[in-house]
N, C-alpha and C positions, 0 to 999 in steps of 0.2 A: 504493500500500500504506500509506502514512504520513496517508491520507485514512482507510481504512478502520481503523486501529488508533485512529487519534482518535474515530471514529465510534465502534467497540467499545468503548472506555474511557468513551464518555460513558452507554452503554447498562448502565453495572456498579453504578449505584450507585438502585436501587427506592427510590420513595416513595409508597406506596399507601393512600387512606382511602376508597376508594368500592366500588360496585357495579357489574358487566355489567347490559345492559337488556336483552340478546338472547341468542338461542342461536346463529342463523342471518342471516345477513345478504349483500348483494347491494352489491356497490360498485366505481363507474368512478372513476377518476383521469384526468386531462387532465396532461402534464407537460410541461415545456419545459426544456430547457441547453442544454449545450452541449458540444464534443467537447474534453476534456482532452490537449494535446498533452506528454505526461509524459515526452517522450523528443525530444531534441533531431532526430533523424532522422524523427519525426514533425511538425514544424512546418508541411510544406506541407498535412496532413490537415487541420485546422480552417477550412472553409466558411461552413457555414448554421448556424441556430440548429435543437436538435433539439429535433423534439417529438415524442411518444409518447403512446399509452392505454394501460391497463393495466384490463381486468374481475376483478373477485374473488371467488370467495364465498367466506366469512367463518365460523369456527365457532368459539365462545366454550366456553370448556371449563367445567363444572360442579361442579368440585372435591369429585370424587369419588376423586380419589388426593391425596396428599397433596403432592408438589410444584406443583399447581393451585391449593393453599391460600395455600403459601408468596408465591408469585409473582404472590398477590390474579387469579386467573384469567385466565393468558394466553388469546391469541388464536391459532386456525390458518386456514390457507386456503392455496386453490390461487388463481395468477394466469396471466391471459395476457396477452403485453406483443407490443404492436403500432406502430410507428413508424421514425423514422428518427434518425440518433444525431451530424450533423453535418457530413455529408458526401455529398451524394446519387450525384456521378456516381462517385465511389470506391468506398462503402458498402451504399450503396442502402438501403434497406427490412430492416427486421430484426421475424423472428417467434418468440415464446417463449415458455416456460411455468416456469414455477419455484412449488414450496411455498415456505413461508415460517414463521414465528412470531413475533408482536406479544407483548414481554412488558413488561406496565406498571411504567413509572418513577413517574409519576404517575398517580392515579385519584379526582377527588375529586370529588360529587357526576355531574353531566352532563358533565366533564370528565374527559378521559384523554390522557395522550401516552405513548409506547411504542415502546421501541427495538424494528426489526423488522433481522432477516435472514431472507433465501430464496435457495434454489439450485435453477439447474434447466436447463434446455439452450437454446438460442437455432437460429437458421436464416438466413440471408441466402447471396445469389448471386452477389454483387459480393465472389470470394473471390480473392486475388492470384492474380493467371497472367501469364506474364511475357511474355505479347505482348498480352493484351487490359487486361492492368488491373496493369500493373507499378509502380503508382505506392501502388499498397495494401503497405504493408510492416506493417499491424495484423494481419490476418488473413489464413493459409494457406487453410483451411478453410469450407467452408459449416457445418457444424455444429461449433457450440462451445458450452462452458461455459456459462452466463450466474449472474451475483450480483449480489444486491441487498442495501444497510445505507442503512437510514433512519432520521429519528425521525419521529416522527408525529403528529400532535396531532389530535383530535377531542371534535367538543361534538354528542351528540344530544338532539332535541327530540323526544318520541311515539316515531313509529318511523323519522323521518328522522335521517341521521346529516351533518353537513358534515365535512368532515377536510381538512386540511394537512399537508405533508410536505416534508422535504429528503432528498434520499436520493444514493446514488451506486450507479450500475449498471454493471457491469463484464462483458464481452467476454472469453473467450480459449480456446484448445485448448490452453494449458499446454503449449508446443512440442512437443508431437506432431507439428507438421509446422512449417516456416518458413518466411518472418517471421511471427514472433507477438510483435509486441510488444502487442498487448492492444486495446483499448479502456476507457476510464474518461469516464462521462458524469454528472458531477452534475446532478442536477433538482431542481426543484421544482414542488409539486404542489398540485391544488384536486381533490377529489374528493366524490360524495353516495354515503352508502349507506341502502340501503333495511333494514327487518329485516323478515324472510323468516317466522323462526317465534320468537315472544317469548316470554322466561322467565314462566313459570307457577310462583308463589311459593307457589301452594295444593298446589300438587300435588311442586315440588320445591324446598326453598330451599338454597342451597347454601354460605349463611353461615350455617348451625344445624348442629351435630352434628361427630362426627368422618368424615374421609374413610373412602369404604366401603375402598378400594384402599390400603392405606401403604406407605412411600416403600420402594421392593426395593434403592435404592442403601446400600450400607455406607458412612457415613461416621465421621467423627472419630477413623480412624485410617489408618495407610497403605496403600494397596495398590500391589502391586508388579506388575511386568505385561513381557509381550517382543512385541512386535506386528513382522513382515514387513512389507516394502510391495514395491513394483513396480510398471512398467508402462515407455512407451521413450520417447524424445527424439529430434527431428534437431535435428541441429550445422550452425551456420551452416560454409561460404557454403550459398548456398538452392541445393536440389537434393540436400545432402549426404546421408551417410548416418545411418537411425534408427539408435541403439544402445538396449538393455536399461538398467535402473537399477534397482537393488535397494537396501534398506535394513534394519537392522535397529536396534529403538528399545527399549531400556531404560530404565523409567520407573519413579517411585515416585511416588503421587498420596494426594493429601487432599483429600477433600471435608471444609470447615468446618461447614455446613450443608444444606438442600435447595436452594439455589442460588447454590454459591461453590465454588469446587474448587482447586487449586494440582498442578500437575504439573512434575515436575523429571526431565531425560531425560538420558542420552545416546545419542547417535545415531553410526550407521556407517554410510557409505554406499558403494557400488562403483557407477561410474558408468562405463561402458564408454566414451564418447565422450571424455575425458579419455587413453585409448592414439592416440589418434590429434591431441590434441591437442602443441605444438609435436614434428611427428612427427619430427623428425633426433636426439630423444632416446630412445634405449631404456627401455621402463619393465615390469614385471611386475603384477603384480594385488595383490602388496603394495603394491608406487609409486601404486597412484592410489588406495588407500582414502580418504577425509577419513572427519575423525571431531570432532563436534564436541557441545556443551552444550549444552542448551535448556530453556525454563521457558516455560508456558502458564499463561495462569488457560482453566478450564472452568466453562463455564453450561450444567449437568444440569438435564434435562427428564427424568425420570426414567431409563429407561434408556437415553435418547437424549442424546445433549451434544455443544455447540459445543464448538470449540477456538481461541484465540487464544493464537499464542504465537511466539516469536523467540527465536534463537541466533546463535551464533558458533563458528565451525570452530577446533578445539584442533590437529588435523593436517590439514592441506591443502598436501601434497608442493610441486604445481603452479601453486594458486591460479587456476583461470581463470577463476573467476569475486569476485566481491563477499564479505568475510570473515564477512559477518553473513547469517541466510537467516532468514524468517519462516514460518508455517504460519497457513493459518485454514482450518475444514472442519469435518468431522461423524465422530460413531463412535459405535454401537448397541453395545449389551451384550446379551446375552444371560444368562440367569440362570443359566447351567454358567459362566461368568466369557469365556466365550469372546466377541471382540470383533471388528466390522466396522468397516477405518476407508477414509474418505475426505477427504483432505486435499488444500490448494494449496500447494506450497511454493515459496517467489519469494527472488525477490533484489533487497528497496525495489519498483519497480512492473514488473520483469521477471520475468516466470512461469517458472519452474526444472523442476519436473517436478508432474503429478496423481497421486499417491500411492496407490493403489489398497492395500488391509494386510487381512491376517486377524491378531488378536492375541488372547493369552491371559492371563486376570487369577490368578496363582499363589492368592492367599488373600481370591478375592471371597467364599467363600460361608462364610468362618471364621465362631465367632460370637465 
């Protein structure tokens, strides 16, 4: 987690003086690392060296709204990631697909580099069983999570593109089922991409004029908002039982501009597996509330937006776990203020629970 928040942080600060060359584009990566052992109980898991491909196609947005302006014209695409991640007779083979979005730090003439994230699901067979593969305490599960945070650098020439990348790819079902302590694989990367269908300057240029689309997010004042979450966890030892997890997040948010935001929460959560933790004590449903602080910045894609952000638990009766918890994830607006969120909340590079939230923005649509 302390990999991808340095990552995030280095992604926040755009310096852009160029142009896109394409609309469409087609691009493989060849990657290699190596398997992050971020947990001393995982030491014996680091083997081989991993390597991976990853196909993309690529869509460069035409700044026809007006957060495409701001952000000198991100990139989207879908990828598929094919390889293995450091460990064959434990791990095996891993298959996945994840969107993404490449938003330019730098863009200056034929060059560009670009913090990217993508999220998307993953698939491998080599999932802990505790007579055939007990020695996997990364992954319960055949289907998991998967995320991706890169930077990315690329220089095209015509309509070939070469690109370079560091990125870190990350593994988990966010204890849905256990052991889950995760998987974290930094890579590095050589990739070509081809362009598929090229900007046509005669017919649209997309650095002349105002965006047809403008920005639907309210900013430069606050909005205040209560978003649910849920969804369950099993508690170690493995085999144990899942419990519920509900949350409830009180927030006031500021976008400074089309791509900068500040959110300040507080959060509540009841976590059912917390009654059964040290069970010779009696507890009630008041006893295991935590309740604790938290501050994101957000990167709005208009009515789309990342979240990065971290806190610290103000009540936590019990403490079983780590007094600080982070979040990084996704959450769509809707133009009634009504909100969809999808968060990962951990504790440093232990996955805590996937936050599944419907939420409601009190005075999005004020003017």
């Amino acid at each position: 987690m302390r990999a991808i928040c340095f990552l995030g942080l280095m992604g926040l600060s755009w310096m852009n003086f160029g142009q896109g060359y394409f609309e469409k584009a087609l691009e493989y990566r060849q990657k290699m690392g190596f398997l992050a052992a971020h947990r001393g109980v995982m030491a014996h898991m680091p083997k081989n060296a991993a390597h991976a491909g990853e196909l993309s196609v690529l869509f460069r947005s035409r700044g026809h709204k007006a957060y495409q302006k701001a952000y000198r014209f991100p990139t989207y695409g879908v990828t598929l990631f094919y390889g293995q991640v450091g460990n064959q007779a434990l791990l095996g083979n891993f298959v996945g697909t994840y969107g993404y979005a490449e938003l330019p730090m730098i863009s200056f003439r034929n060059y560009r580099m670009d913090f990217k994230l993508g999220l998307g699901v993953g698939y491998n067979r080599n999932a802990y069983d505790p007579v055939d593969n007990a020695m996997n305490v990364a992954l319960a599960t055949k289907i998991n999570g998967l995320m991706c945070l890169a930077i990315k650098s690329s220089y095209q020439f015509g309509k070939n593109t070469i690109t370079a990348s560091l990125d870190l790819t990350h593994f988990s079902n966010a204890a849905f089922k256990v052991p889950n302590f995760g998987i974290n694989m930094p890579y590095v990367s050589l990739g070509y991409a081809r362009t598929l269908v090229a900007v046509n300057p005669l017919k649209y240029d997309p650095y002349e004029g105002e965006p047809t689309v403008p920005m639907s997010l309210p900013y430069k004042r606050w909005l205040y908002s209560a978003t649910f979450t849920f969804n369950a966890k099993q508690m170690m030892p493995i085999g144990g039982n899942s419990y519920p997890v509900f949350g409830l997040n009180l927030s006031a948010k500021r976008f400074f501009n089309h791509k900068a935001g500040l959110e300040l929460d507080v959060d509540v959560f009841s976590k059912q597996a917390i009654l059964d933790y040290q069970p010779y004590i009696n507890k009630t449903q008041w006893d295991i509330l935590q309740v604790g602080a938290y501050a994101a910045y957000l990167v709005p894609l208009d009515q789309f937006h990342f979240v990065f952000g971290m806190g610290a638990y103000l009540r936590d009766k019990y403490s079983p776990e780590d007094p600080v918890y982070h979040r990084i994830g996704a959450r769509y607006y809707l133009k009634n203020g009504i909100m969809f969120n999808l968060t990962l909340k951990t504790h440093f590079a232990r996955a805590d629970v996937l936050e599944y939230g419907i939420g409601y923005t009190f005075n999005y649509r004020k003017k």
